[in-house]
ROMAR-186494 format. One record per atom (N, C-alpha, C): residue in one letter; x, y, z. Coordinates in steps of 0.05 Angstrom, whole numbers, plus 5000, padded with zeros to 4 digits. Each point is the difference from the previous one (the first is absolute). Layout:
# ROMAR-186494
aXYZ
...
***
This chain:
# ROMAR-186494
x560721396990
x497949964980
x498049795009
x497950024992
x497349745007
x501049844982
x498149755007
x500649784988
x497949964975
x498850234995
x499149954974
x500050264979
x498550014975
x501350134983
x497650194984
x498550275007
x498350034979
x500750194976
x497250084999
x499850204982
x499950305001
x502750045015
x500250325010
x501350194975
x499850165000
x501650164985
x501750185006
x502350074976
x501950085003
x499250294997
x500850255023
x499650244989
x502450194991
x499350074987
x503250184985
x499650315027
x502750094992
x501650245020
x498150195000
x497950155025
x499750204999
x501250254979
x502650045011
x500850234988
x502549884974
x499849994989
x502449874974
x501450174985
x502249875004
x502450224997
x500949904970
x501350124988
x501749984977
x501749885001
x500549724987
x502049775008
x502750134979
x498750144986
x502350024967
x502250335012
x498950085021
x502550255007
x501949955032
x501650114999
x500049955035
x502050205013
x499650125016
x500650265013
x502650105002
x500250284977
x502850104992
x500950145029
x501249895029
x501450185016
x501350224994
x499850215009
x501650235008
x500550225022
x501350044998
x501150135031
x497350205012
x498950045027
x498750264996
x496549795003
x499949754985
x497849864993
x498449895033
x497550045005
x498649885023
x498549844982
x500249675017
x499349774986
x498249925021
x497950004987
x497649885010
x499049674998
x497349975015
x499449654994
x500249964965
x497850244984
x499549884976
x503649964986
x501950135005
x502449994985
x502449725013
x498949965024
x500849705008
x499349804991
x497249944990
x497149914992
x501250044967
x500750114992
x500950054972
x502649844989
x502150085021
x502949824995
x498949675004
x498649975021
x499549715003
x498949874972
x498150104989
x498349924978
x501650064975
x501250174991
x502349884981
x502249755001
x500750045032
x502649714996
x498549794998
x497549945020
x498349784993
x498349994977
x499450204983
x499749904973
x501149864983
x502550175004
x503149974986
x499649655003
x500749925024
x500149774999
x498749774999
x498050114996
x497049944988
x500949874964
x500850264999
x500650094963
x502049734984
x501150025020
x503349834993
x498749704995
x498449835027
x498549784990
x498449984989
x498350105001
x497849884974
x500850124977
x501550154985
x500950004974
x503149824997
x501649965022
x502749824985
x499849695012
x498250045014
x499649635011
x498049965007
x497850074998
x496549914991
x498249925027
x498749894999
x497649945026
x498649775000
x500949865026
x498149795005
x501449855021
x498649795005
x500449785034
x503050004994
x501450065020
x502449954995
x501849755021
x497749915030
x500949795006
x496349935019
x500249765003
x498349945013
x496750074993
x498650095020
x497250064988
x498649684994
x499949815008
x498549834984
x496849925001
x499050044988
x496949964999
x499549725002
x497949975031
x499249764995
x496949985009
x498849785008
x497149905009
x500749885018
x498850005031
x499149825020
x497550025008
x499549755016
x496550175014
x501149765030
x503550045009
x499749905028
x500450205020
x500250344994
x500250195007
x497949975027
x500150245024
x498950045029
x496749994991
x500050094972
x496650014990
x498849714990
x501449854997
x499649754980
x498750034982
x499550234980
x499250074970
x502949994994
x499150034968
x502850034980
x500150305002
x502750034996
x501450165005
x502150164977
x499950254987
x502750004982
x502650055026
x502349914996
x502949945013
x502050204982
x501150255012
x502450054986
x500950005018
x503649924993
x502249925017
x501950284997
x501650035015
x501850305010
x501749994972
x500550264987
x501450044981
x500250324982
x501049984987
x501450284997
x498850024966
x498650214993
x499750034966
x500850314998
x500350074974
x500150294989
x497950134982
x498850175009
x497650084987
x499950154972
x498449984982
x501150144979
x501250274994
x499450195020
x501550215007
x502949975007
x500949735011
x502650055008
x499349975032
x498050005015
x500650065031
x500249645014
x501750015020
x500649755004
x497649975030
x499549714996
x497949915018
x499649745006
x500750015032
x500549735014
x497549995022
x499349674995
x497749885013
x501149855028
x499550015019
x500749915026
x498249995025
x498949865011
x499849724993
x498249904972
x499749695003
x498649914990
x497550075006
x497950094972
x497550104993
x497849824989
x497250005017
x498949854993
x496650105000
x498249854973
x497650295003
x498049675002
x498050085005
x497549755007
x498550094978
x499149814980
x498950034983
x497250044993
x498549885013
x497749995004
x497850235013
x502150145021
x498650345006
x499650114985
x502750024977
x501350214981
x497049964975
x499749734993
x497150024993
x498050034999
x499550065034
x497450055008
x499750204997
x502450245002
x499650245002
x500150034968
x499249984979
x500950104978
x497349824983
x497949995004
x498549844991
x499550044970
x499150304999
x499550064974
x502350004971
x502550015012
x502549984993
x499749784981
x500049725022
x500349745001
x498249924972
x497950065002
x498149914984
x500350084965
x502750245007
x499550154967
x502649824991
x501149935011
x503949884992
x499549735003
x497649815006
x500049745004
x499649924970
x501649744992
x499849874981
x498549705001
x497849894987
x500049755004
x501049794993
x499149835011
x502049784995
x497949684994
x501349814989
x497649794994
x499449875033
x500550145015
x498449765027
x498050205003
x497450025010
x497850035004
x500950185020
x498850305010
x500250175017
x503950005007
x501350044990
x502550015008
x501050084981
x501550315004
x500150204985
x503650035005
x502350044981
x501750145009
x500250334994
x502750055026
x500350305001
x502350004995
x500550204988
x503550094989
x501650235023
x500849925020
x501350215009
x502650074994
x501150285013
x503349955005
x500550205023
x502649835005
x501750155019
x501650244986
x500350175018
x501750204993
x501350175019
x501950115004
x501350115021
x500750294992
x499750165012
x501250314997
x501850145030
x501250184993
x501750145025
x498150215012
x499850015031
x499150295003
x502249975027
x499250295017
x500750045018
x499050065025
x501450065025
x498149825019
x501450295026
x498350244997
x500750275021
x500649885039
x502149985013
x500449845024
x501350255017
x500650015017
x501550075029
x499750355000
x497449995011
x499650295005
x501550085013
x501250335004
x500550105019
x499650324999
x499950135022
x498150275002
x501450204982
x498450124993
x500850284981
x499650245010
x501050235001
x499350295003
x497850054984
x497550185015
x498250094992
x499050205010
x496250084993
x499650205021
x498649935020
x499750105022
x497949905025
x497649874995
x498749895016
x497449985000
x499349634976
x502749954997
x500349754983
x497749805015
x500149744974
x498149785009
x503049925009
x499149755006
x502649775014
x501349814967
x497850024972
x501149954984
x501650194974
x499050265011
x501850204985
x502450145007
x501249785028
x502250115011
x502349744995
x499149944984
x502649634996
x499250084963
x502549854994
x500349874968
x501449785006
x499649874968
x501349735002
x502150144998
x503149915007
x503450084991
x500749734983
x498849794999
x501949864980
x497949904976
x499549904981
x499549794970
x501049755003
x497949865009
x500949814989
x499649774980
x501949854987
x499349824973
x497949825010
x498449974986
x497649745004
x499249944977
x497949814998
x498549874978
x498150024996
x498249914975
x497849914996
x499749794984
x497349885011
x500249604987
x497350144992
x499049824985
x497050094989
x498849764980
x497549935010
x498349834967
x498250104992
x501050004970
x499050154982
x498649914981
x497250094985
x498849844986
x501350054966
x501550245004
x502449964966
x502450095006
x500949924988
x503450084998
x500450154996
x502350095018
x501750294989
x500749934977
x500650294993
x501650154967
x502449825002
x501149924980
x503349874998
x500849994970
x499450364987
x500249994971
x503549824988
x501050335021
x503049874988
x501649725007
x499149885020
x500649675009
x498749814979
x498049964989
x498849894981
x501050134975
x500350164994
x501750034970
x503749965006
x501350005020
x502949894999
x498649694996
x499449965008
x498849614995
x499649924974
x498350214990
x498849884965
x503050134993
x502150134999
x502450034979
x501349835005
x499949835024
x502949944996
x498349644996
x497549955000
x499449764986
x499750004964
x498950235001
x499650114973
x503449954977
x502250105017
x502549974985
x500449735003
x499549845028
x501649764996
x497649784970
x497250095005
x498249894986
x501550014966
x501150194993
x500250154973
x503350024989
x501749985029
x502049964979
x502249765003
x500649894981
x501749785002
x503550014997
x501549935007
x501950035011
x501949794969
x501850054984
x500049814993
x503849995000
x501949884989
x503250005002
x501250104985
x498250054969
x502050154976
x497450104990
x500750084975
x498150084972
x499950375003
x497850054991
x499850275005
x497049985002
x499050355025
x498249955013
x497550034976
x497349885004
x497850044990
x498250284990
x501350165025
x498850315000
x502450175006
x499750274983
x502350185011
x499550095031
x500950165016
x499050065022
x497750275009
x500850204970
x497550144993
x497349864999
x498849824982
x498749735005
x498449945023
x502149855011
x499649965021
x499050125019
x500650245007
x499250175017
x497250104996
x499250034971
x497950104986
x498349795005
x500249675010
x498349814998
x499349985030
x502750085024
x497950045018
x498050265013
x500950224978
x497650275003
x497249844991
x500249874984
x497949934976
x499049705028
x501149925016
x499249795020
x497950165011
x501950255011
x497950185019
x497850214997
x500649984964
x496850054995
x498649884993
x500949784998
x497149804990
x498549965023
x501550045027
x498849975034
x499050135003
x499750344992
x499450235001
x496349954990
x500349914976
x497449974988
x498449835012
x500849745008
x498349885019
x499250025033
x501650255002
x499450125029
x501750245000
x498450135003
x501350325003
x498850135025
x500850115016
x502649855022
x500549845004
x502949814991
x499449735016
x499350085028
x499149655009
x498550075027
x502049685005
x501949804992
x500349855012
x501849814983
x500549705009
x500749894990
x498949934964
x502949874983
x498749964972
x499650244990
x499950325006
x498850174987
x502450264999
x502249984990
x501850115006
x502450024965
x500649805004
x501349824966
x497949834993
x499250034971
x497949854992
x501149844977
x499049764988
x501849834984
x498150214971
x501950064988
x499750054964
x499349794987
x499350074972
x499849754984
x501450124966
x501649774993
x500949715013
x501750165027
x499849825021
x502150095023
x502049984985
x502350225019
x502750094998
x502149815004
x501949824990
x501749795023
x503450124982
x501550075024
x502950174989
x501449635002
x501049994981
x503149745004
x502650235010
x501550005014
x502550115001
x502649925001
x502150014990
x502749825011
x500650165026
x500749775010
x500449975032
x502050315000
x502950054983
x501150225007
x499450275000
x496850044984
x498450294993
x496849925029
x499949925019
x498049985015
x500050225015
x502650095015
x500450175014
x498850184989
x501250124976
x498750264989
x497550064988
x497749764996
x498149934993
x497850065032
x501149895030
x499350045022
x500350235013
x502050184991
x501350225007
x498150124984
x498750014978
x498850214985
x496849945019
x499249804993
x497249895011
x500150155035
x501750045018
x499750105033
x500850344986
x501250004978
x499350324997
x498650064990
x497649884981
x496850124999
x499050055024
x500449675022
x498450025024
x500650295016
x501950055003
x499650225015
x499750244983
x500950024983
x499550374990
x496349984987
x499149844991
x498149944996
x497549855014
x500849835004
x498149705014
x498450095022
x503350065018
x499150025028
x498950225009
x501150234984
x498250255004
x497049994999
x498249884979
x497749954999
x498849875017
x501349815018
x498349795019
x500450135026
x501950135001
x501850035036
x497350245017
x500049955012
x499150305020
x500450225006
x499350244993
x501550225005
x499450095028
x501749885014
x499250035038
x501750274995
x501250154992
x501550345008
x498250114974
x498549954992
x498350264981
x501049994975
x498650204993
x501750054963
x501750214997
x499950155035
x501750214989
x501550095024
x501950194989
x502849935028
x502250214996
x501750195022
x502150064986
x499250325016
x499650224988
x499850265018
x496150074991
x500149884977
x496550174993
x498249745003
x501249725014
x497849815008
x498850015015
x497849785012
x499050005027
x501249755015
x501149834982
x501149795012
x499149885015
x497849995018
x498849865024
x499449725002
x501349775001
x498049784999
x497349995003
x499149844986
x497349915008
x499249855035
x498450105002
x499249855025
x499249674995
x501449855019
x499449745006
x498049774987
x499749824989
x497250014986
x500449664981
x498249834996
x500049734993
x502449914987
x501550134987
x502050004981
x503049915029
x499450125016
x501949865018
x500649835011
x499149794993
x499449785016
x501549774991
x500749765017
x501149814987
x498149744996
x499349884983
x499249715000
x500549855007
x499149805026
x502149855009
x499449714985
x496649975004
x499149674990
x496950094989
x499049894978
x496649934987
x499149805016
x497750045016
x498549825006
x498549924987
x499249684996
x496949954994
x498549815014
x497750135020
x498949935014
x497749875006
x499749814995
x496849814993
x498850095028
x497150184995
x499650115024
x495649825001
x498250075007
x497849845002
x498250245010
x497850104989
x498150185014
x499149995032
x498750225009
x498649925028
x498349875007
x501149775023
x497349865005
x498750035027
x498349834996
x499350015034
x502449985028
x501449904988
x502649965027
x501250304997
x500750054977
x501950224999
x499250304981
x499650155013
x498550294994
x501649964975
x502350084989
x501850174978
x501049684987
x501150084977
x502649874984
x501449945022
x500849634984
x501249845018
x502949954978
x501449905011
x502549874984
x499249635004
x499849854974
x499949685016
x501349845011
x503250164988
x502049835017
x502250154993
x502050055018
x502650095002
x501349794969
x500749735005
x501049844987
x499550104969
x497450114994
x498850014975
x501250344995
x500850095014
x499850324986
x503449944981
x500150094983
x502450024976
x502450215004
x502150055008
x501450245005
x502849994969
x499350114987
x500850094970
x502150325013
x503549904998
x502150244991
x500849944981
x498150004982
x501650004970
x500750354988
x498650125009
x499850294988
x501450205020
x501349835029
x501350205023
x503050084992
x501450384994
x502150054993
x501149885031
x502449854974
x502149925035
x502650104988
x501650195017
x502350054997
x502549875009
x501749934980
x501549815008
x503050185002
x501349915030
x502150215010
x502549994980
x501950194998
x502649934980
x501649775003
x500249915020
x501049745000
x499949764996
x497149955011
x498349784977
x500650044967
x500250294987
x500149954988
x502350014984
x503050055021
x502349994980
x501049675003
x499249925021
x500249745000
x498249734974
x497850144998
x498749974985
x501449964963
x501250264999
x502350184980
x502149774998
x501850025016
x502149845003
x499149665002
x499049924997
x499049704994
x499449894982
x497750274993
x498749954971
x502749964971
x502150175000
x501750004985
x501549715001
x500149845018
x501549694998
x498649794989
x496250035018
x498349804994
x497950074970
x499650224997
x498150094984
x497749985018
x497750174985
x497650085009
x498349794985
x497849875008
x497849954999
x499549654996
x498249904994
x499949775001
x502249814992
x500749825011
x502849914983
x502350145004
x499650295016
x503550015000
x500850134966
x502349985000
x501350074981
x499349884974
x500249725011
x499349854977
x496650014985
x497650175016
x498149904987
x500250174975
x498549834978
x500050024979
x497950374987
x500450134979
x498450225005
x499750024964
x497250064994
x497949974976
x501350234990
x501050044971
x501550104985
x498050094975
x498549774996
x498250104978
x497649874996
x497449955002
x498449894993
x497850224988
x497549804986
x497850014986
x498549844985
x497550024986
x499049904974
x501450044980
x501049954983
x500850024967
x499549864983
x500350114977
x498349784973
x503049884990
x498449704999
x503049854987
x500850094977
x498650174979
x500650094975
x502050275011
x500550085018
x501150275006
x498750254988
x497750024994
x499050235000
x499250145029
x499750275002
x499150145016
x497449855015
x500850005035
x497949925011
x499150165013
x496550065004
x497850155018
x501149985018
x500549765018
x500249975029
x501650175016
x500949895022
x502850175013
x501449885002
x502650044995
x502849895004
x501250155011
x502349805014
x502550255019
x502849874988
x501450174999
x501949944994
x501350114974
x498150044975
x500249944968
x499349784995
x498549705013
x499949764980
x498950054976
x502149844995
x498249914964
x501349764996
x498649794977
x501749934974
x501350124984
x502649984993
x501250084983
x499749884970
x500249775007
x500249824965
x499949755011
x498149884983
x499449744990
x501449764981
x499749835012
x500349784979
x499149715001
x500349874977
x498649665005
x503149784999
x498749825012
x501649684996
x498449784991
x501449885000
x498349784992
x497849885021
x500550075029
x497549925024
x499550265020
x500750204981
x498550255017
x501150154996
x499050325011
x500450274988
x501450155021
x502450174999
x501450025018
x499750404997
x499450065028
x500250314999
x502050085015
x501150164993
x502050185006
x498750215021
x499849965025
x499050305018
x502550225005
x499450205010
x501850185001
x499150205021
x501850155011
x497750215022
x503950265002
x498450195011
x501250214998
x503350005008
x499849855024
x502350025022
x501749734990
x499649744987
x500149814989
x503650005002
x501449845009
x502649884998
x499749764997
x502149864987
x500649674994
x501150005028
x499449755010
x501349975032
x502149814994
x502550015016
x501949864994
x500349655004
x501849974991
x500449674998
x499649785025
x500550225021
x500849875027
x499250245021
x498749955014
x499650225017
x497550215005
x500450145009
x497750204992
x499850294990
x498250104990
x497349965009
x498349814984
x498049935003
x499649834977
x496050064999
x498849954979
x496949985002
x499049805002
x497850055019
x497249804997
x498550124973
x499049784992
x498149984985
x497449915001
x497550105002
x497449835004
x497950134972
x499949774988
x497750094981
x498249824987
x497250075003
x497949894994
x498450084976
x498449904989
x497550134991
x498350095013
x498950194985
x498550305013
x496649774996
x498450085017
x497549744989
x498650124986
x499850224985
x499050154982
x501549864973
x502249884995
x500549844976
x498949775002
x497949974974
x498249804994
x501049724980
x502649895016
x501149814983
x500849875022
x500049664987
x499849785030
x502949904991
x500449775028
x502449974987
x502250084998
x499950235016
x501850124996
x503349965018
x502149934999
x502850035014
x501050195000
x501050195019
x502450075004
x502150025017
x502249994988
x502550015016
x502050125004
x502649995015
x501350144991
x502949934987
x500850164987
x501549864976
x504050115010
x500450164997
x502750175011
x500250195003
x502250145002
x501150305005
x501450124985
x500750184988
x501550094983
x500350284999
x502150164978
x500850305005
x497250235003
x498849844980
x497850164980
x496349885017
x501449945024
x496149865018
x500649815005
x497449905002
x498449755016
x499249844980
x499649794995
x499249734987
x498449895019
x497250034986
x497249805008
x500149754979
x499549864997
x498249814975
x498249925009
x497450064985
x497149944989
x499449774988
x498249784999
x499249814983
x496649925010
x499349994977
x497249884999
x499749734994
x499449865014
x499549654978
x503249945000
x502750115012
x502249904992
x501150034975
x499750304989
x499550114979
x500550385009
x501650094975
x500250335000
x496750074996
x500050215008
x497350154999
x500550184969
x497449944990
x498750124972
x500150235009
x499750204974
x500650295005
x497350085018
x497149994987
x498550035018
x499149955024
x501949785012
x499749895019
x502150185026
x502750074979
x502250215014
x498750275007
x497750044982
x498550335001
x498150005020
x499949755004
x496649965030
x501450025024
x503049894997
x501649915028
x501050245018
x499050025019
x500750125026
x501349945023
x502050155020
x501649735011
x499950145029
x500049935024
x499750165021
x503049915011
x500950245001
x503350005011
x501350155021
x501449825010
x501650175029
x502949854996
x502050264998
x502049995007
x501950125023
x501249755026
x501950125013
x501949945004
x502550205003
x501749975006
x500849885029
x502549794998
x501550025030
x502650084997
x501650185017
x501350025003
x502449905000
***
């Protein structure tokens, strides 16, 4: 390979065979190239087929995107390092050696390009550019050797290549490849952790009919603000009031188990790619599609603070290596099974996420009116007031929320409590605290002046509340 990287393209198979049949032998049968050419392109479909639908696509080691400008050119430079990704088709594709493209040709040659994708920026003539890397598979025809023919041949119509071989393509690009279905596995499985809460007893918030119905109703509210999605954010869209499930910890499974069986009989159908067609079987055509932007992997977003032409330099310059931005926030990385049973097996001793086992996890919050009437706002959980009452130095509410257990004497689990006034209540003065625990809620007390709150004063009061549990 050279040591740098352009903008070549990938061309799909002269002659393309039908990946979806593959050659019924029988006795008596003369098998030709196309029926050799035929068996090959089913098993390598096949195994095509098997990854990108049961274990997905993306960098799976190495590949790292970087910036230098101490390269043989002394311009900046994009740097990818040797490594192995899987393309969204399924085809596997390894980089060897280390790849490196000079940045500053790549702009010269692309002037008109440059000028439509530049963004400005507040310094005076210094514009950024958004690029990206991306990688695709092709193949690479090697080791001629002579063929039977008829007389009178050139010297190049008497050789074919005999072997294929695997190669690459590196490429910068002024937009990103397609990555429908990689950006919607992302928004579900933030979207569930965003929406449902995990809690130790009670009974759940939503049946699982519900539930399921709230995240169709996610994905059309995304639908309406972008139809096709085209990207992140536009996939599950928040409803109003948003959706938030409470569950006891022993009904999650089947709550998760229902939610990955929308995703696939539903979800994923809509986002995924139909790389084998729509149709298949003895009256299809089955043919894949030829090769095409949708194949590609994302490796890194550039953003490139680049400066018009001056007298020194004909084309777009880059101002500094140091200054260009290299953003993999958006690159699918596949992580191998063992990372992740190890992963599996850990997680079950320490717990997952901040804190370990022990961090604490939000059970119920919202706005509510201290009088316990129905509140506009959003709440999760069920909060409310239940019931009220006065003392002699303040007014004590009873909260309550769906999943709600008295926590025991000694031990856990037990609640946090945090609650304020909402600053939309127009009364000064105001205390609150918290008071105890009991079968039937939570105990706040209220006081104004060191004093229960007057009824009209209980009807203005709004309280901004978060409750979590620790374990």
């Amino acid at each position: 390979m050279s040591c740098c990287f352009g903008p070549t393209l990938v061309q799909p198979s002269a002659v393309a065979q039908d990946p979806t049949k593959h050659v019924n032998y029988a006795l008596g049968m003369v098998l030709g190239v196309d029926d050799l050419n035929q068996e090959f392109a089913y098993h390598n479909q096949r195994h095509q087929w098997i990854v990108r639908d049961l274990i997905g696509y993306g960098t799976s080691w190495g590949l790292r995107v970087s910036i230098r400008d101490d390269g043989p050119q002394a311009v900046p430079e994009v740097l990818v390092s040797p490594g192995v990704a899987v393309s969204p088709r399924g085809q596997l594709i390894r980089v060897a050696p280390a790849q490196c493209a000079a940045i500053n040709p790549w702009l010269a040659a692309r002037t008109d390009e440059v000028v439509r994708h530049q963004i400005p920026t507040g310094s005076p003539n210094v514009f950024n550019l958004p690029l990206y890397v991306v990688l695709s598979y092709r193949d690479c025809l090697t080791d001629p050797v002579p063929i039977a023919g008829e007389p009178c041949r050139s010297e190049t119509d008497s050789t074919k290549p005999s072997r294929a071989a695997d190669d690459f393509l590196l490429e910068l690009t002024f937009d990103p490849p397609p990555q429908t279905e990689e950006d919607a596995v992302r928004e579900l499985v933030q979207w569930l952790r965003a929406h449902v809460t995990v809690t130790p007893g009670g009974s759940p918030s939503l049946s699982v009919p519900a539930f399921l119905d709230a995240i169709r109703a996610a994905a059309a509210a995304a639908e309406v603000s972008a139809s096709p999605p085209l990207g992140p954010g536009e996939f599950l869209g928040e409803t109003s009031p948003p959706t938030m499930l409470s569950v006891p910890e022993a009904q999650l499974a089947a709550y998760l188990g229902a939610a990955f069986r929308l995703w696939i009989t539903e979800l994923r159908p809509r986002w995924r790619p139909s790389w084998l067609g729509d149709e298949c079987g003895c009256n299809g055509t089955g043919v894949v599609p030829a090769a095409d932007a949708s194949d590609r992997v994302l490796l890194a977003a550039l953003t490139v603070p680049i400066v018009p032409p001056g007298l020194s330099q004909p084309g777009w310059t880059v101002t500094s290596a140091a200054a260009v931005v290299v953003s993999e926030e958006r690159r699918p990385l596949l992580l191998h099974l063992r990372l992740l049973q190890e992963w599996l097996l850990t997680a079950a001793s320490t717990g997952v996420g901040t804190g370990g086992a022990l961090a604490p996890a939000v059970v119920a919050a919202g706005v509510i009116n201290g009088n316990g009437s129905p509140t506009t706002r959003s709440v999760m959980g069920g909060l409310r007031v239940a019931a009220t009452a006065n003392t002699a130095t303040a007014t004590e509410l009873r909260l309550t929320f769906t999943a709600y257990a008295q926590p025991p004497a000694v031990g856990g689990p037990q609640y946090l409590v945090k609650c304020l006034a909402w600053p939309a209540t127009d009364l000064g003065n105001l205390v609150v605290t918290f008071a105890r625990q009991q079968a039937d809620g939570l105990v706040v007390r209220v006081s104004r002046n060191g004093a229960a709150l007057a009824a009209g004063e209980l009807n203005a009061l709004q309280l901004m509340t978060e409750v979590s549990q620790l374990p």
